[in-house]
KOLTITI-69907 format. One record per residue: residue in three letters; z, x, y of N, C-alpha, C, CB in turn. Coordinates in pm, whole numbers, plus 50000, padded with zeros to 5 digits. Glycine has a CB too. Layout:
N
alaZXYZXYZXYZXY
...
This chain:
412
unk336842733557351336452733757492334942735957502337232744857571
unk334322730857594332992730057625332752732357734332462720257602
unk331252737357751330582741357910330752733457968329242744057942
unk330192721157952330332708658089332052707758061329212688158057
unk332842705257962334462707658042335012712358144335152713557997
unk334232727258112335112734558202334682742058336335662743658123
unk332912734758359332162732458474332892717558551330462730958422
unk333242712358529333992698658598335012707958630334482683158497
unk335532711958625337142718958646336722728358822337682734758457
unk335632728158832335262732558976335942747058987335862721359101
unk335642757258945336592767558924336082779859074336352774458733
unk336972779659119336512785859265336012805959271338202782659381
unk335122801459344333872817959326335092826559467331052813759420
unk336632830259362337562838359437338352845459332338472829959536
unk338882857659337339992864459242341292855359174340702876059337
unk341632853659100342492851359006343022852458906342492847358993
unk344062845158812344142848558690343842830658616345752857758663
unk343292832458523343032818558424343952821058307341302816458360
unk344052802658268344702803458139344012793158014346282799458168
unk343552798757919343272792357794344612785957724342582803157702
unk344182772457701345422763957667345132762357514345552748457756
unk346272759157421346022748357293346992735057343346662755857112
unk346512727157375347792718957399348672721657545348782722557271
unk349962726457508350462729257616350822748457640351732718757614
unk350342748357508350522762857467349562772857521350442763857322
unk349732784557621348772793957641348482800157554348922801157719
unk347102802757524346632810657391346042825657475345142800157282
unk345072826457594344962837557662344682831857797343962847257607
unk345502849557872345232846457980344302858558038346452843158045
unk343362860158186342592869658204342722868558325341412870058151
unk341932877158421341922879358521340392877758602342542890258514
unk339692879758700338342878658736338582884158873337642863858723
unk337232887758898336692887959103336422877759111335312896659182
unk335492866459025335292853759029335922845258927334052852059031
unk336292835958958337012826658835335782818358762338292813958906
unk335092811858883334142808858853333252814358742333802808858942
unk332872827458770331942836258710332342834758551332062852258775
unk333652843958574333912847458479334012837358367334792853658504
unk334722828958395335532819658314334202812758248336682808658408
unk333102808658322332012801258282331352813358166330962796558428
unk331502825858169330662837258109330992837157952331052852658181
unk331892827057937332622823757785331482817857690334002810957796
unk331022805857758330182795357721328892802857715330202782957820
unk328652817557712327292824757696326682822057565327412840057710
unk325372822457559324922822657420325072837757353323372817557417
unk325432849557383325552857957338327432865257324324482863657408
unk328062850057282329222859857315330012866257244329992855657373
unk329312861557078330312868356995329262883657017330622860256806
unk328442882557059327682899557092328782906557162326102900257214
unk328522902257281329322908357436330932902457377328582897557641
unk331792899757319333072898657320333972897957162333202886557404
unk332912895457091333762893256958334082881856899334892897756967
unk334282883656755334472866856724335822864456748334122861356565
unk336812872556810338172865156839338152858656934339262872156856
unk337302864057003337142849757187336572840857129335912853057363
unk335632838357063334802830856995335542820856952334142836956899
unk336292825156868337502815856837338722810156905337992820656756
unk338932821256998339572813657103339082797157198339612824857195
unk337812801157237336952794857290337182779257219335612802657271
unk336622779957078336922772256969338212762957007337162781956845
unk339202772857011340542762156977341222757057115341892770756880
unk340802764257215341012754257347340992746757383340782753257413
unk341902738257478341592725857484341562720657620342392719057407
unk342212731957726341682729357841342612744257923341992711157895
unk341712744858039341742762858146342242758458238340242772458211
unk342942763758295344182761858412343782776558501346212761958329
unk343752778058645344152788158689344812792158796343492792558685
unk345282803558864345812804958967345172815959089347042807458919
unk344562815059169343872817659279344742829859331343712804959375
unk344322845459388345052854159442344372854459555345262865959376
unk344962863059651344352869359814343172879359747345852881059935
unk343462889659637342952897959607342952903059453343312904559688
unk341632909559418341622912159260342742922959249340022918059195
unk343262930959327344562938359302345672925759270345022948559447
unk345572916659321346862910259333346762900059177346982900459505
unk345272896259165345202896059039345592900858875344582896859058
unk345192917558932345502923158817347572923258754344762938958854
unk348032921658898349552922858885350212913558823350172923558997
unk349222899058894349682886158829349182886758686349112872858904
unk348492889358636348082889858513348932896158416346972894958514
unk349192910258438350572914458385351662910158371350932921358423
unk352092902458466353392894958491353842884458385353282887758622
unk352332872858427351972865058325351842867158195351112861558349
unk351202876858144351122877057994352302887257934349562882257948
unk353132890358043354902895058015355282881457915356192895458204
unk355372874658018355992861158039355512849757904355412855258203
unk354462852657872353862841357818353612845157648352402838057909
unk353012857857653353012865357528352072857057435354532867157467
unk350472857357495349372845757471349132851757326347802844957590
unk348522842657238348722851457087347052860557110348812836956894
unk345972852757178344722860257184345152875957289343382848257263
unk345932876557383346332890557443347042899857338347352888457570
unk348212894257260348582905157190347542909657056350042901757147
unk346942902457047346052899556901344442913657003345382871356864
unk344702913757081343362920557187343332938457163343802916757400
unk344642943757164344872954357124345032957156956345892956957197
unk345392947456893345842956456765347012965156732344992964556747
unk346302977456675347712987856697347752993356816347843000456604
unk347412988356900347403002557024348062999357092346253007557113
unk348653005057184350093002757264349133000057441351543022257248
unk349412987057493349592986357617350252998857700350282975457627
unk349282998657844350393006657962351583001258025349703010058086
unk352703009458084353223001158178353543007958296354292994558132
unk353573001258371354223012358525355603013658518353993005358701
unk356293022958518357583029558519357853034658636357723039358429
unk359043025958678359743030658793361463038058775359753017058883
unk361313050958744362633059658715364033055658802362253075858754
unk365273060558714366643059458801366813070858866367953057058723
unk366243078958923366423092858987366663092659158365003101758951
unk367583103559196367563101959352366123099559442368203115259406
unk365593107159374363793100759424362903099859308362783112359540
unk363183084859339362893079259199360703078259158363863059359212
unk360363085259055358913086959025358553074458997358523096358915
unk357173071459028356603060658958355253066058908356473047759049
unk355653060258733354753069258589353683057558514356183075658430
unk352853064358502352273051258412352643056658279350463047358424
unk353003048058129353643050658008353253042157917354943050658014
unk352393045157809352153037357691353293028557645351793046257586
unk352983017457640354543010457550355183013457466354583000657490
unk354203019157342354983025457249356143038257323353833031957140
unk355103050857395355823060557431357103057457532354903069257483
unk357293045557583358163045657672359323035957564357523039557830
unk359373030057440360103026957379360653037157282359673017557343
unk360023047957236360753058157210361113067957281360393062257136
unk361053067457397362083077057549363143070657571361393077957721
unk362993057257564364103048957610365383047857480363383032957653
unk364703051457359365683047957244366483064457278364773044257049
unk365693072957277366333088757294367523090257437364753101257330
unk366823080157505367923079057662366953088857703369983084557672
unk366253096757737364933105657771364593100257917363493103157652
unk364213089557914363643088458038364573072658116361713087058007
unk365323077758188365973069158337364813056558352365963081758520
unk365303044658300364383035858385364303022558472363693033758320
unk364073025358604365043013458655364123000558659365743016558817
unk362683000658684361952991258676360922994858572361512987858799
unk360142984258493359252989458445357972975058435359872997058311
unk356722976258476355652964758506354762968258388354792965158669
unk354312955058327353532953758269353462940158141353502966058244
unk352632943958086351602953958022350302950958083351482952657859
unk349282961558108348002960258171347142969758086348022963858330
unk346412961358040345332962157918344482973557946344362948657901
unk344012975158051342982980658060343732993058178341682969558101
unk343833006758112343863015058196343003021258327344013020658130
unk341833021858320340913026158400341073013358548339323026758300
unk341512999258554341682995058622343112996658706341272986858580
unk344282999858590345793002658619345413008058771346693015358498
unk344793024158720344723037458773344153032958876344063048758701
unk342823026958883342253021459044343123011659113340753013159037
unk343843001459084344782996859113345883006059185345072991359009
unk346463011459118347303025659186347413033359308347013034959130
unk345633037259290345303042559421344843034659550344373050859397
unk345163022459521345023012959651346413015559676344532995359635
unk347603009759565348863004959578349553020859686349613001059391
unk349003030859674349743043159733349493048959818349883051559678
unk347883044759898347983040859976348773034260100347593039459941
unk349333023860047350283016260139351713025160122350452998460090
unk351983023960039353373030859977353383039759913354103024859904
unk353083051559926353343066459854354743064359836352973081759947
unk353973076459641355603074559631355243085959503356513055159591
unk356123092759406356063107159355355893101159226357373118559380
unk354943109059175354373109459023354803120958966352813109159007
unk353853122658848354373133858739353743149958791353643129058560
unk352593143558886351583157358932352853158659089349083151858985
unk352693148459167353063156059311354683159259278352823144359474
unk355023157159174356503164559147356993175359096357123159259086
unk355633178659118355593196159072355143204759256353693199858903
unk356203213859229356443223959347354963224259413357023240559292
unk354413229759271352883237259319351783226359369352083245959172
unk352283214959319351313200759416351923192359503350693188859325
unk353083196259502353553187159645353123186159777354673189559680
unk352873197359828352463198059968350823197759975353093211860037
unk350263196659865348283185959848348863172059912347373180559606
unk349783166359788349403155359781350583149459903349363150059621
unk351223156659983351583150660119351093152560257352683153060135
unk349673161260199348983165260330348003152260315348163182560338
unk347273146960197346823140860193347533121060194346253148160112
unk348623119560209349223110860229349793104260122348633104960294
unk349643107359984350173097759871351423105659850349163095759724
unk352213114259923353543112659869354343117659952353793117959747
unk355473108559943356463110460049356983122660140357403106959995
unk357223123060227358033137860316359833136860203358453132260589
unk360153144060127361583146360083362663155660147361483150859960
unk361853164060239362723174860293363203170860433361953188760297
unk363433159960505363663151860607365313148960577362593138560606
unk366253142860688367343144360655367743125060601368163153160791
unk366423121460649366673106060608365413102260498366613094860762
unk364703113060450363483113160337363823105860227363113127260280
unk365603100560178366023097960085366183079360061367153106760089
unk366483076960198366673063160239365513055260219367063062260375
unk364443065960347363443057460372362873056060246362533061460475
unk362513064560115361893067660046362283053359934362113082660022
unk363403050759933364243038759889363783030859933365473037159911
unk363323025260038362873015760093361533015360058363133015860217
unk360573025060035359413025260019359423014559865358863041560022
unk360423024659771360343018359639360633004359613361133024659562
unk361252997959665361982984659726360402976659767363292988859894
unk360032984559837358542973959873357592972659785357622978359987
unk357622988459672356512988759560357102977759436356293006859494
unk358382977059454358692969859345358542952159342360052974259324
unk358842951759478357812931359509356962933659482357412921859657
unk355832940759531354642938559499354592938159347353812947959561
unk354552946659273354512945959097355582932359052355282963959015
unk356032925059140356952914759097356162903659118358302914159169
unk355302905359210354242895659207354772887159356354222885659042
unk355662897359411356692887059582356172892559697358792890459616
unk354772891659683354312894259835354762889359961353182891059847
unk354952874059952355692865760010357102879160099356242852959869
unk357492878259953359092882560020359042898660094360462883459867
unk357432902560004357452913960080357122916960213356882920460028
unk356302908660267355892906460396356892907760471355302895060417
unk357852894560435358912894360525360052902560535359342884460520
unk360432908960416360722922960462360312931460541360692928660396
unk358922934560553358202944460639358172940660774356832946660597
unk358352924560835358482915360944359702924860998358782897760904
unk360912919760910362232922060943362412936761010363072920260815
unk362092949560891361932965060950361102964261079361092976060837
unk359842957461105359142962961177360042962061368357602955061140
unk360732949061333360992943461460362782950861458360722922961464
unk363332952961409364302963161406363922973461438364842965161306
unk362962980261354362152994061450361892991661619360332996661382
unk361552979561605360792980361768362062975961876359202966261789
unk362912969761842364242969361904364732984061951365262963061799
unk364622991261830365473003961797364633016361903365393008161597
unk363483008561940362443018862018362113029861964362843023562138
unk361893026061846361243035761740359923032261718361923035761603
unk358723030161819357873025661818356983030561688357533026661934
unk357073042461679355733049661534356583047161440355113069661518
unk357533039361405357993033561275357693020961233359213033761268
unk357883014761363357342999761380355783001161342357552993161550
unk354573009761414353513009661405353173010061247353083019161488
unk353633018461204353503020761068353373008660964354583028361037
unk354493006061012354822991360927354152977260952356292987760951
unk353362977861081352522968861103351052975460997352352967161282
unk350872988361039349662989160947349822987560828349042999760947
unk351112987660729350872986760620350372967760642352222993160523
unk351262962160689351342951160699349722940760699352202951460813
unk348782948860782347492948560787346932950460647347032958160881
unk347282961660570346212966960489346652957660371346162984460463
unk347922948160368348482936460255347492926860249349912928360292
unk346962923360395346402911960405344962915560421346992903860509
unk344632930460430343392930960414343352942760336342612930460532
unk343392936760168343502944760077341832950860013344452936759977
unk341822962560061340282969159995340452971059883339672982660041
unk339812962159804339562965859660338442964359622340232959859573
unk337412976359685336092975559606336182981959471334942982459682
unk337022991359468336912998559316337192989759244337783010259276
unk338162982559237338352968059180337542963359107338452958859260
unk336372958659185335392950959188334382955859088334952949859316
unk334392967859100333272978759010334322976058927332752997359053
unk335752981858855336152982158727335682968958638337642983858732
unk335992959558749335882947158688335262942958610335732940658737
unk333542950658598332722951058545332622962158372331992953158661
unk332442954858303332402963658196331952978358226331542957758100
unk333002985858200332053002858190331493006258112332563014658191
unk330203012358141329403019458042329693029157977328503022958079
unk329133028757877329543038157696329823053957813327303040757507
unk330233062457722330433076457754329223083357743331413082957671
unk328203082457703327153091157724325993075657685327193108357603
unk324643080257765323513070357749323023071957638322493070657838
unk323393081957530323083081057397324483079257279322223094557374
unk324193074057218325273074257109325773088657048324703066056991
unk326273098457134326443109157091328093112357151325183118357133
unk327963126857135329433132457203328533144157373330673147557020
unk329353136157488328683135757617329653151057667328933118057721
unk329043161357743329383175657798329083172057916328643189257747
unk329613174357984328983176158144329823189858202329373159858262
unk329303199458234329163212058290328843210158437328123220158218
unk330073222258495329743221958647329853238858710331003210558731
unk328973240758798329173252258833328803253059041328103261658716
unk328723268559044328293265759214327643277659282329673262459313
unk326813282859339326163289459357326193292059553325063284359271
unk326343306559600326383311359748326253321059727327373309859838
unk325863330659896326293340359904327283344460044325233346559879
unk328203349659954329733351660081330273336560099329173358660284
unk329373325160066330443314760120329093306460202332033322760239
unk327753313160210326943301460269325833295060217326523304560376
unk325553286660274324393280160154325343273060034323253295060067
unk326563269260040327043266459867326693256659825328423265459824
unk326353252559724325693242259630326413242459487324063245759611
unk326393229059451327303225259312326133217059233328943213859346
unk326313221359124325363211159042326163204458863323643222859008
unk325543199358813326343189158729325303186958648326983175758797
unk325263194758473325023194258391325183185858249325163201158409
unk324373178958155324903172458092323853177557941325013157558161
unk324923178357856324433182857682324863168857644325453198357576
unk323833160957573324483150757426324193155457318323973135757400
unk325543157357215325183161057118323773173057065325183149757086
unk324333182157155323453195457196322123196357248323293203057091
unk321513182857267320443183257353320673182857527319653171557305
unk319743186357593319933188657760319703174457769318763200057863
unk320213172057839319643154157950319363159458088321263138257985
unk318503165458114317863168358272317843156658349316303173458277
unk317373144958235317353137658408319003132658451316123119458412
unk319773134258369321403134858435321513144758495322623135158347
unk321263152358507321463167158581321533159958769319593181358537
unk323073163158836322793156358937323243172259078323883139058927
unk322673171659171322873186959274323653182359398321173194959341
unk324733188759466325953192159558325423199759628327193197759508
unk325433198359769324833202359878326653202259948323343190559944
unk327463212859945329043214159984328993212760107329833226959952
unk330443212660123330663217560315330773229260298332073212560422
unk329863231060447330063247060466331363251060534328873253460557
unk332683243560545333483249360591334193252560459334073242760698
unk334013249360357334583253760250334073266560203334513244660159
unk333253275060248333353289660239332823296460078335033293160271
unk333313303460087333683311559900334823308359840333913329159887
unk335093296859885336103291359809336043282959697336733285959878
unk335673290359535335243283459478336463271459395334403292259412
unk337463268059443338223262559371338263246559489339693273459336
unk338133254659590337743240459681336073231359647337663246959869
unk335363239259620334103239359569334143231859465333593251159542
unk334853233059365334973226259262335433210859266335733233459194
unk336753212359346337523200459413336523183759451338123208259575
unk335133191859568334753185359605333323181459536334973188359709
unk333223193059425332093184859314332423172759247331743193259193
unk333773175659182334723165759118334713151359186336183171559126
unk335083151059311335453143259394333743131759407336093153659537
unk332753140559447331923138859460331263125159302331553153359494
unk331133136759254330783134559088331333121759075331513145758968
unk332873118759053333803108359031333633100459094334913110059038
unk333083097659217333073085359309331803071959253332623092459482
unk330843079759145330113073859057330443065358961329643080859011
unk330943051458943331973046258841330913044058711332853030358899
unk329133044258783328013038158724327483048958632326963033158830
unk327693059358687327173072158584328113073058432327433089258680
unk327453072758337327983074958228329313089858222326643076358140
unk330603083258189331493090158161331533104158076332093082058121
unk331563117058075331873124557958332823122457870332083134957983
unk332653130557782334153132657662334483144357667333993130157493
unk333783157557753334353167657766333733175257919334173174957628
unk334703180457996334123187658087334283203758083334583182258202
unk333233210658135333123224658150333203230258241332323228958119
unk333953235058258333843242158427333933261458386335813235158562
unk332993264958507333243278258526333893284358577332703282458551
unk334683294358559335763302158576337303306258506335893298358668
unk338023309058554339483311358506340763298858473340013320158620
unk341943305258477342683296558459343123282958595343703305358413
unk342643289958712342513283058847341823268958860341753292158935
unk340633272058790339733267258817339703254358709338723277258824
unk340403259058599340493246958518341613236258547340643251358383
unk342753245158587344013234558640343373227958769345663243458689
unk342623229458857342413222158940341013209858938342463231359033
unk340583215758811340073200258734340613190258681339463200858639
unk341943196058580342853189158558343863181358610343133193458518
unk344113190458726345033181058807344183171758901346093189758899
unk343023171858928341973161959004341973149158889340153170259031
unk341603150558780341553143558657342923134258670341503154458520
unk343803141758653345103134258619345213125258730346443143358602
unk345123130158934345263118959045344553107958975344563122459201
unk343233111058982342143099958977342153090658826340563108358997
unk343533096958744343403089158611342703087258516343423081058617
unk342343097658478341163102958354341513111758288339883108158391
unk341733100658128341913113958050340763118957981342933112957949
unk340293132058052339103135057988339423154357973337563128558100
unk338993158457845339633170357801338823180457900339493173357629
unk339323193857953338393205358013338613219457957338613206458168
unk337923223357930337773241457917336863243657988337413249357777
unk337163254658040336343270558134336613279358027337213278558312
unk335293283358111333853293458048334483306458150331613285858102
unk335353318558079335413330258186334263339658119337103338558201
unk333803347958242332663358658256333353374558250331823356058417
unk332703379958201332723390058192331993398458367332053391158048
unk332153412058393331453415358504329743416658517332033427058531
unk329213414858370327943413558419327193394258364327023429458340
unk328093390358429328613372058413328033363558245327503360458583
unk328753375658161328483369357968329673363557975328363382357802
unk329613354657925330843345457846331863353057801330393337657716
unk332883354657837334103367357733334903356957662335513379957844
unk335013346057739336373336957676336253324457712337863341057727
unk336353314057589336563295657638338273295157665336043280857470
unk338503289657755340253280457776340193271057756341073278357898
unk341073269757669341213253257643341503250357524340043244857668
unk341673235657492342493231757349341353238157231342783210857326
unk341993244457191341073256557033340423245556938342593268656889
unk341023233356912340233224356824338533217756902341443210556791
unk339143214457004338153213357104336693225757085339093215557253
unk337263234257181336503245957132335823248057003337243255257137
unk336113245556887335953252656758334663239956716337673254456643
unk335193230256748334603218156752332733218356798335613210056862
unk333073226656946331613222957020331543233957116331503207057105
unk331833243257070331533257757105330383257357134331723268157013
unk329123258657066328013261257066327283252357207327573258456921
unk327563238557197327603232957358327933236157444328043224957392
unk329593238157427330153239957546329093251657602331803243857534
unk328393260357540328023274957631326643273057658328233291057547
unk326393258957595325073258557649325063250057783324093252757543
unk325733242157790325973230357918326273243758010327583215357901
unk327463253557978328093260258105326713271058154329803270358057
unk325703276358042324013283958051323613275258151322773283257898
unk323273262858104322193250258167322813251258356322673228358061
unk324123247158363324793248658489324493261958575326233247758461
unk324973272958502324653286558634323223286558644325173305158590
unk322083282358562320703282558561320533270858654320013281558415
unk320983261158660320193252758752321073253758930320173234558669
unk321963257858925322653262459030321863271059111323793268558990
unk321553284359063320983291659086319893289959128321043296859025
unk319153279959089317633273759092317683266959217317173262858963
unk319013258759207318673251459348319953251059490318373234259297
unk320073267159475320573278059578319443284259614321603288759527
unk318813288959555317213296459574316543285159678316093297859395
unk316493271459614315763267459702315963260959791315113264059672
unk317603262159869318013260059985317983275160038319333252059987
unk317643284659966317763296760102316283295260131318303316360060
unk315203293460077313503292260059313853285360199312533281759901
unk314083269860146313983262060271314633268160454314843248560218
unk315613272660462316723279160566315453288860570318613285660514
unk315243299260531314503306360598312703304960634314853316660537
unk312873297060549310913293160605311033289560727309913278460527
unk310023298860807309773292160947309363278060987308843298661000
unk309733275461126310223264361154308073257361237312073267661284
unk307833248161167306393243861269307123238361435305263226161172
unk306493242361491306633238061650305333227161660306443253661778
């Protein structure tokens, strides 16, 4: 296959999935925001750099690209899974190696969870009988997109994971809307129905799902159940006007874990007094040197108080909304056992596996104790306490100079 080939093929600047042919045979298939873009990005002069000599060779033995056009790069990524279920391209399985694909797992339970599960791990649950499974989607290559994918998909359709199925996070994650009401006397039905809609979509039957949602909505509105009907029109809206900017950013290769070839710390801490003025700041050690100019500062809500676990919440939140900032391999947070589970469980929503220990203080605020996995620790001790130093020091620094500013008089 060749550039001018597969420039004649007019390949349209919209989301899809493509297919590399031998013959009649798919060899790989992929996905894009642009088909166009992408598909042409083969024919680069740098590509066994940027991709490897197995595309290279793919490239090589092609003989002509086929593709199929979506509404949206979510709807892309689903078809893509579906497809290379289905097709079993030898360049996709040949892409991983030994490593096991994800899949989405949809459980046989009265309220049934939906899990994301390594292939391997969900073929030895399933041989043990371990884990109930009534649907299961995939394989999707690339986790970090799964997970953004996800949080569009639950959006529309909340529905219970491994975090909001725990006592102690249920009522977060139903104040915040990703998971169902269960304690309702019809929480069980509707909740069925929810799963019923998540499961077209991962089937790739938008089509059929629509018209399902047609059917409920106008039964609701018969039934003069108007805020059921409403509901179901908005989901109905947000199908056809699917936001997938995160999408769009995954789409793009992510950058290495730290801007140096090292092992990346990022330390977080927060600085008030009683609860005003609070400020968060975000520290980074590579391979035991400081990176100041990563060093990035949190200016909180002040309705969040002395509440340093909310404080934390919304550094995290903050921090994470950056897809462009180089990733860590370990985070530090200050404080107790509180303070680390609610990094962790922020980590786990947002789909990052990235390891954490806290730094607890003693009363005149020395280090008494690291939490966290002991290999970890034993590993990069000496960091970890310098990132969590670097953090209360620059916190402090620039708490000081929001009270400087607040109290300097005002010019008239």
């Amino acid at each position: 296959m060749t550039y001018d080939e597969a420039k004649k093929i007019n390949l349209p600047d919209a989301p899809g999935v493509y297919f590399w042919k031998e013959g009649k045979t798919v060899i790989y298939i992929g996905r894009a925001t642009s088909l166009r873009d992408r598909v042409l990005s083969y024919f680069s002069a740098d590509l066994i750099a940027s991709r490897g000599p197995r595309l290279v060779d793919m490239v090589t033995r092609a003989t002509s690209i086929s593709y199929e056009e979506t509404d949206s790069v979510l709807e892309a990524i689903i078809a893509e899974a579906n497809l290379i279920k289905k097709y079993q391209p030898l360049y996709n399985v040949k892409e991983k190696d030994n490593r096991s694909w994800n899949y989405v797992v949809v459980t046989k339970e009265p309220f049934p969870r939906v899990l994301v599960i390594r292939g391997r791990t969900l073929d030895i649950e399933q041989k043990k009988k371990e884990l109930p499974v009534a649907y299961s989607f995939g394989p999707f290559p690339q986790s970090s997109v799964l997970y953004a994918a996800l949080k569009i998909i639950r959006k529309m359709f909340p529905f219970i994971d491994t975090s909001s199925s725990k006592k102690d996070n249920y009522h977060f994650y139903r104040q915040i809307g990703l998971t169902p009401d269960t304690a309702s006397s019809q929480a069980r039905s509707e909740y069925r129905r929810t799963i019923r809609h998540l499961v077209l979509f991962f089937q790739g039957r938008k089509g059929d799902l629509v018209r399902s949602l047609e059917r409920e909505m106008r039964a609701y509105a018969r039934a003069k159940e108007f805020e059921k009907a409403s509901e179901i029109k908005r989901k109905l809206f947000a199908l056809d006007h699917i936001q997938d900017i995160a999408l769009v950013k995954e789409d793009v290769e992510m950058p290495p874990s730290s801007s140096r070839s090292g092992f990346r710390i990022e330390a977080y801490d927060t600085a008030h007094i009683s609860g005003a003025l609070a400020a968060g700041v975000m520290t980074v050690v590579v391979d035991g040197e400081k990176e100041r100019s990563e060093y990035r500062k949190f200016k909180l809500d002040p309705s969040i108080g002395n509440d340093d676990v909310r404080s934390l919440r919304e550094i995290l939140t903050r921090r994470f909304a950056h897809p462009e900032w180089h990733r860590p391999d370990l985070i530090v947070i200050d404080g107790g056992v509180a303070q680390k589970r609610t990094a962790e469980t922020y980590l786990s929503f947002v789909g990052l596996s990235i390891p954490v220990v806290s730094v607890v203080k003693d009363e005149r605020h020395r280090p008494r104790e690291i939490l966290g996995d002991s290999s970890v620790i034993k590993m990069h001790e000496k960091n970890i306490l310098l990132a969590n130093a670097e953090a209360h020091r620059f916190s402090l620094a620039y708490h000081r100079k929001l009270r400087k500013i607040r109290s300097s008089p005002r010019r008239i």
